[in-house]
C-alpha positions in Angstrom: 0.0 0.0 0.0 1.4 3.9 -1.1 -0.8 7.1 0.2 -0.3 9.7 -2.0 -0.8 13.2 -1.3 -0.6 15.6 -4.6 0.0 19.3 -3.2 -1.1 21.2 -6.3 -4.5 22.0 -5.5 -2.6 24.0 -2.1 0.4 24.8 -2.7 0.3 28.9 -1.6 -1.5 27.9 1.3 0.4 27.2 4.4 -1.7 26.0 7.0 -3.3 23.6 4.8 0.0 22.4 3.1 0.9 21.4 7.5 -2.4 20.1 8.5 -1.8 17.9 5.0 1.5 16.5 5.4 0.3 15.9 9.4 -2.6 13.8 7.7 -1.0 12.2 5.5 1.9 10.9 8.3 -0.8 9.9 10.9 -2.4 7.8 8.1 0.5 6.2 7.1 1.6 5.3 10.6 -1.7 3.8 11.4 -2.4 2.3 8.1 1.4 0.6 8.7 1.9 1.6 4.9 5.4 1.3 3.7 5.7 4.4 1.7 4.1 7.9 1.3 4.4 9.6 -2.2 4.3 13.5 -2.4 4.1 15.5 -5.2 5.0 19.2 -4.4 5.3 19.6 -8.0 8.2 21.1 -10.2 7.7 24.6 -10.6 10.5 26.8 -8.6 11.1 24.6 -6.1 9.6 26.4 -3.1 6.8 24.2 -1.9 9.3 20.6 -2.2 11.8 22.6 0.2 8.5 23.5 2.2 8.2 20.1 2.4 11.6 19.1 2.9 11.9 21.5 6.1 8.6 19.8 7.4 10.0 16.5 7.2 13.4 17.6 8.6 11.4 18.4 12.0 12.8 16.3 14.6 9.6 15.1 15.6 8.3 14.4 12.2 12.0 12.7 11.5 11.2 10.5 13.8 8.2 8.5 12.4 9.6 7.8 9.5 13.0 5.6 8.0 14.6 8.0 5.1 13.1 10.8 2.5 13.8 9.6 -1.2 14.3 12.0 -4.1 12.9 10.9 -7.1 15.5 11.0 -9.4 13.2 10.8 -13.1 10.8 13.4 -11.6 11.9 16.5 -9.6 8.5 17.1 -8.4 8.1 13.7 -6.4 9.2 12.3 -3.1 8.7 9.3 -1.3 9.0 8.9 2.7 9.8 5.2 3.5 8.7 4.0 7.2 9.4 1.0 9.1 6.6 -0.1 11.2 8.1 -2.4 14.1 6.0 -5.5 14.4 5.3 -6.9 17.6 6.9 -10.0 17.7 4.8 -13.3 19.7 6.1 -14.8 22.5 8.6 -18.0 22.2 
């Protein structure tokens, strides 16, 4: 399972652009999905380094594994998460 979120539709609004990527985490972490892609989009730049500074909150970084640059498409990133499983008894 990937979530996507696609920023487009908000990208010059703030608040909304937070309370998404907030969303979007909380989902992911109790979904357990693997992966979260995020589109910010290409244009200048300014909303994926919005979005890399959100992620780069220490505790944001600390839901997820690593933050993967889509290197065919500027406008894409994907946050990779490792869910620990608990583990029965022996």
């Amino acid at each position: 399972m990937k979530l996507v979120l696609d920023l487009h539709d908000i990208f010059n609004k703030g608040r909304d652009i937070e309370r998404a990527l907030n969303d979007i985490m909380a989902e992911a972490i109790a979904k357990k999905a693997p992966m979260i892609e995020i589109i910010p989009g290409k244009g200048s730049g300014a909303l994926k380094k919005t979005v890399l500074r959100f992620l780069e909150q220490k505790e944001v970084k600390a839901l997820y594994h690593r933050v993967e640059k889509d290197s065919k498409n500027f406008g894409r990133l994907f946050v990779h998460f490792k869910h620990n499983t608990p583990r029965g008894r022996r």
